[in-house]
N, C-alpha and C positions, 0 to 999 in steps of 0.2 A: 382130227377130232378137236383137239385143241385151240387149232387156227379159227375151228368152225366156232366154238365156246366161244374166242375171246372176239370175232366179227361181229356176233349177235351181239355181244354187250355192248363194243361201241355204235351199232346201228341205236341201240336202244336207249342209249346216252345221249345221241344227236337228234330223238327226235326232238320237235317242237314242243316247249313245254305247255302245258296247261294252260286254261284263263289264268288261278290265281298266281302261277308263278310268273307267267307274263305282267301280270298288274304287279307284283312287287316289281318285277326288274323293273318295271316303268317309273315309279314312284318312289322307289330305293337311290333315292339321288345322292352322290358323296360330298359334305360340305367342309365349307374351313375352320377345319382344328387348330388354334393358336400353338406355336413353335415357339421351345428357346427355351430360356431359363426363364423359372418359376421364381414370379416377386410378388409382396404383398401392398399396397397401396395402404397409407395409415391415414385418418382423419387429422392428426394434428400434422403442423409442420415438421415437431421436435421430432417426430418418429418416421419422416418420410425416410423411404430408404432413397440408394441413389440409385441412378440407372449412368449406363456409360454409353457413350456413343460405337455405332455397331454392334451394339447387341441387340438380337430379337428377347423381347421379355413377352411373357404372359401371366394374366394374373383374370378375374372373375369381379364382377359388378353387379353386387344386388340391388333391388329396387327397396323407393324407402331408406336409405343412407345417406349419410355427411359423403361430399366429395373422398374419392380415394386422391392421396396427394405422393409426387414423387420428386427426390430433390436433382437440380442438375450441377453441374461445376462448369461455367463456362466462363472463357477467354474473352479477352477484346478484341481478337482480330475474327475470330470464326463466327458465321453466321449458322444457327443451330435450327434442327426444323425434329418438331415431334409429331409423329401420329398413332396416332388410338385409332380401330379399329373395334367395334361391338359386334361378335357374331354368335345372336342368340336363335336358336335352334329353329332349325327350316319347318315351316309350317306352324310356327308359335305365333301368338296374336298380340299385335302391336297397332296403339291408337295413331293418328294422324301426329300427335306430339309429341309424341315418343321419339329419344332419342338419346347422343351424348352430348355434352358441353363439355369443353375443353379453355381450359384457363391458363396464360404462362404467368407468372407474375415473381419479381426480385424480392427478396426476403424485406426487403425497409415497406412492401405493399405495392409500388410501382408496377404495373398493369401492363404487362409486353405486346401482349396480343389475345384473343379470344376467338373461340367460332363454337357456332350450333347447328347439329346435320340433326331432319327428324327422318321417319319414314314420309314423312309427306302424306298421300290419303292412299297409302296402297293397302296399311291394312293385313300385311303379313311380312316376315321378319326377313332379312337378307344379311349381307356383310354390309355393315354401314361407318364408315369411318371418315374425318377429316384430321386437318393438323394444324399447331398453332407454331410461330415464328419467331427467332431473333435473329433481325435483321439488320449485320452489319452497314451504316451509312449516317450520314447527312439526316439530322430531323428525326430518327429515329430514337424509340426507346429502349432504355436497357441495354447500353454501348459496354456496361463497365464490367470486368472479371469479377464475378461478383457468383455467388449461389444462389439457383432458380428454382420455383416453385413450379410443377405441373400439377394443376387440378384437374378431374376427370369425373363429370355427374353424371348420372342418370337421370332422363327425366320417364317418368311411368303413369301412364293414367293406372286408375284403380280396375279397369277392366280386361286391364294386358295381361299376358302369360306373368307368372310371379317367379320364373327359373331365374336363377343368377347368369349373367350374360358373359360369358368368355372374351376377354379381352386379351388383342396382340398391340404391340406398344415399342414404337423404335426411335430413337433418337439418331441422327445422322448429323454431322456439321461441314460445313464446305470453308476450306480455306479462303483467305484475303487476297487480294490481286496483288501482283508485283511492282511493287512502288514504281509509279510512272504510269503504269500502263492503265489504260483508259475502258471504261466496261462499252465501250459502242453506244449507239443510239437504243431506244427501245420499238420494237415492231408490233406494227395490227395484227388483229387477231383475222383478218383478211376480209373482203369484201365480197369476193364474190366465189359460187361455190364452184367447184371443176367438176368434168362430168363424170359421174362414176368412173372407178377398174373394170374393167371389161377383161374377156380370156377367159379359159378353161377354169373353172373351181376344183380346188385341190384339196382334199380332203384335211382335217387335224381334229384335236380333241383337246378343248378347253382343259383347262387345268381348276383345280380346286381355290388355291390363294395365289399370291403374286410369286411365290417361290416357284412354285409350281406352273407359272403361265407358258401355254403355248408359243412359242416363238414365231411370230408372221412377218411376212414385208409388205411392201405394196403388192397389191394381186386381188386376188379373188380365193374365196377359202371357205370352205363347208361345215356345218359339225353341227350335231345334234344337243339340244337345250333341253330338258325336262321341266316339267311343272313346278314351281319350290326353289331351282336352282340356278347359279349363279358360276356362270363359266367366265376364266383369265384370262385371257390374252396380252400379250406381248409387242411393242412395232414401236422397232425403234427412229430415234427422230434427232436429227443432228441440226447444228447451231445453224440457224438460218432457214430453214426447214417447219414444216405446218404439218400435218395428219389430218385426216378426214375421213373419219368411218362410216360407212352406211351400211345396216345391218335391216338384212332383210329376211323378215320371217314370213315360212311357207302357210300357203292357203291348206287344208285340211281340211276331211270329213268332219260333221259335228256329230256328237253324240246323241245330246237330246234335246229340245226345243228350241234350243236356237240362244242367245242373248249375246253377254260380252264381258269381260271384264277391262275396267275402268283402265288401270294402268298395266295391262296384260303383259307388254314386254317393256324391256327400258335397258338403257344403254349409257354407260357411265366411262370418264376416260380419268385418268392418276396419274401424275408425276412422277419422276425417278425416287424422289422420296416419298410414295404416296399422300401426294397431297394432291385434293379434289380438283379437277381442272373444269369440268362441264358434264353434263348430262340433258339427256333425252328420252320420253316414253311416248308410250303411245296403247290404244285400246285395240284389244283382240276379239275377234268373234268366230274365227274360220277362216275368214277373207284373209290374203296376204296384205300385210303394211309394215312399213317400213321405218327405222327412226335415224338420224343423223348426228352426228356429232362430230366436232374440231376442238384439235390443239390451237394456242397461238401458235404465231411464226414464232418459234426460242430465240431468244436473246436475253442477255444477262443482265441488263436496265428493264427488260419488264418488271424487276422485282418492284420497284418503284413506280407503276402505273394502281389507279385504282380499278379497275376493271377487273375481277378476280380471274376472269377466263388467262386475260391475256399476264396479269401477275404470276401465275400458277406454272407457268410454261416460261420458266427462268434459267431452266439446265436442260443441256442435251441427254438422253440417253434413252433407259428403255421408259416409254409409257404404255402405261397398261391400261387395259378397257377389258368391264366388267357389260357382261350379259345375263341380261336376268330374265326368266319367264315366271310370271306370276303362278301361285300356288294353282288360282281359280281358274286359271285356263284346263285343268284339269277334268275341270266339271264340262269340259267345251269339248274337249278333244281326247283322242287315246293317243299314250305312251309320247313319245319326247318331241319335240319340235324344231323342224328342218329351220336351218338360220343361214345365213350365206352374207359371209362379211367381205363389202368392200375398200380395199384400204388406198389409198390417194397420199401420196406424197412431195407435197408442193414447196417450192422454192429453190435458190441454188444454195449448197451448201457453205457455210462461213467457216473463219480460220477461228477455234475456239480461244476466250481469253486466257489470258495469261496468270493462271496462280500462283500461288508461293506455295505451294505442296500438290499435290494427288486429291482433287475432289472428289475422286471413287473410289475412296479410302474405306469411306464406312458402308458402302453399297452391296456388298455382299451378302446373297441370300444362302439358306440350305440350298442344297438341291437346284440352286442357278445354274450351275453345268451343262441342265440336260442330266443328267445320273440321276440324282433325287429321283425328280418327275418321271423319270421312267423306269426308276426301280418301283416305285410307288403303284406304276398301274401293273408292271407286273407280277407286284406282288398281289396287287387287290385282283389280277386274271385270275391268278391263282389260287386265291381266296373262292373266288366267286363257282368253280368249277367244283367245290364241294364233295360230296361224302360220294357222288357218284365214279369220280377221276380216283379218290382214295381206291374204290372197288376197284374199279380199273387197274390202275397200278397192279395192285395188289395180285391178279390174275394173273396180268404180264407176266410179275415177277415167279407165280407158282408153276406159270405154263414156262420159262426157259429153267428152273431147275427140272420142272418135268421132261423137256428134252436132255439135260445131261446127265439125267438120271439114264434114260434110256442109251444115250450113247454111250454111258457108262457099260 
């Protein structure tokens, strides 16, 4: 009687859920939550706090404010790389200029470097970050051990969501070469494309932020993208070595009359220190299309090239590629969208140069292990299986006292 009681409840747990709780699972996408220690970013210089290299911070950026500023303490021999990341809440509306600006500059005013990422004309909010640099070398500014300024703005039209924007913010520095040794020549970012991975596709599941990224090689790899949201991936790329991703989303039934959205999917690729290397988009309607993207070849003199693709791909290790499906494909299609990434890894391996300490020193993420990431979805399985699995449990647990009650 028992066995029978607790069959029925899980047949009736498994069935298929309803329209609306299928439309939430659909559209209940998990996005990235800034990690690490909580810091506050001050308008004046006198009150920046400091940030230290290998720490994850996070700290919030309203619109309508003086830059948040944060101070650094850097050496003469290390070259230092900051990135800001904006991730303002999925499905939030952000104008064509919207974005962040990022400033480094030495306390006398001296101006290290700058960059501006906006949304471009998509029109809805994603993780958007870039990074600014000091760059040990030749011709460079800002050689001296001195204390640096990071600025961090917001830019906001008046028509964008008005929530304060969650910001993740890391500092990393790479040691100096070994007196003598020579950083090699710098390499193209290549000329000609190879033809797709080919082979069986192997299933995996994006991750939320770069802690959390899937770990892929070359191959062929599957996974489902939802509307709104922005899946991590991982593939890593050693000195001498190029990455080529082609990411291919599935054709699909339409819903309702037909149209497109503008930048429906897009494809972005990050450095080991996330800093922006390239991107790619492309317009959805139902029909399958596909979008492309490359690493340079790495080499450690691209730092000194101006071509930012082939600048950006100055260190081997892991880069990351971001997939993103626009909010609006939703109105096109139901529930998440088939993607099938191919990964290409071209060139022959080189012998890495020669530092004067552990350049993946400050590289470590939470949750890089593998542990993190996958305590994280089994916690959220477990989340997700809700008040019904409680009941369940719960039966189990009545129905085997009910049997040693009777054995009793």
């Amino acid at each position: 009687m028992i066995r029978k009681a607790v069959a029925v409840l899980v047949a009736a747990l498994l069935l298929p859920a309803g329209p609306a709780a299928a439309a939430f699972a659909d559209t209940a996408a998990p996005s990235w939550q800034p990690r690490g220690e909580a810091v506050r970013g001050e308008p004046s210089t006198a009150d920046a706090p400091g940030l230290t290299a290998g720490v994850l911070y996070r700290d919030t950026l309203p619109p309508g404010e003086d830059a948040r500023r944060y101070a650094v303490q850097l050496d003469a021999t290390s070259s230092a790389y900051l990135a800001v990341f904006a991730l303002p809440r999925p499905g939030s509306e952000v104008a064509f200029g919207d974005g962040v600006d990022l400033s480094l500059e030495s306390t006398d005013g001296t101006r290290c470097d700058s960059a501006y990422r906006t949304f471009s004309g998509d029109g809805a909010a994603r993780p958007l970050g870039t990074w600014v640099t000091r760059t040990i070398g030749a011709d460079e500014p800002c050689q001296q051990a001195h204390a640096y300024i990071l600025s961090v703005t917001r830019k906001s039209a008046g028509t964008s969501d008005r929530a304060p924007w969650p910001l993740q913010i890391r500092l990393t520095t790479e040691p100096a070469l070994l007196p003598g040794a020579t950083p090699g020549p710098a390499a193209s970012a290549g000329t000609q494309t190879p033809a797709p991975a080919a082979g069986t596709a192997r299933g995996t599941a994006g991750g939320t932020d770069f802690a959390g990224a899937a770990r892929l090689g070359a191959g062929v790899w599957k996974d489902r993208v939802r509307p709104g949201q922005t899946c991590f991936y991982e593939v890593p790329v050693d000195w001498g070595r190029q990455a080529w991703i082609d990411a291919e989303f599935a054709n699909a039934p339409v819903t309702g009359t037909g149209g497109f959205a503008v930048s429906g999917v897009r494809l972005e690729v990050y450095n080991p220190r996330w800093g922006f290397v390239t991107g790619a988009t492309g317009s959805y309607s139902g029909r399958q299309t596909s979008v492309t993207a490359t690493t340079g070849t790495v080499a450690y003199a691209n730092r000194w090239e101006s071509l930012d693709k082939v600048s950006a791909a100055r260190f081997a290790g892991p880069y990351y590629v971001a997939v993103t499906v626009h909010r609006d494909v939703a109105g096109l299609v139901r529930g998440a969208l088939p993607v099938t990434l191919r990964i290409g890894l071209e060139g022959e391996a080189r012998a890495a140069p020669r530092y004067d300490g552990d350049p993946t020193a400050d590289l470590g993420l939470p949750g890089e292990d593998g542990s993190g990431g996958e305590s994280a979805l089994r916690l959220a399985g477990f989340a997700s299986l809700g008040t019904g699995t409680v009941l369940l449990l719960s039966l189990a647990v009545w129905a085997a006292s009910a049997r040693r009650r009777a054995a009793g």
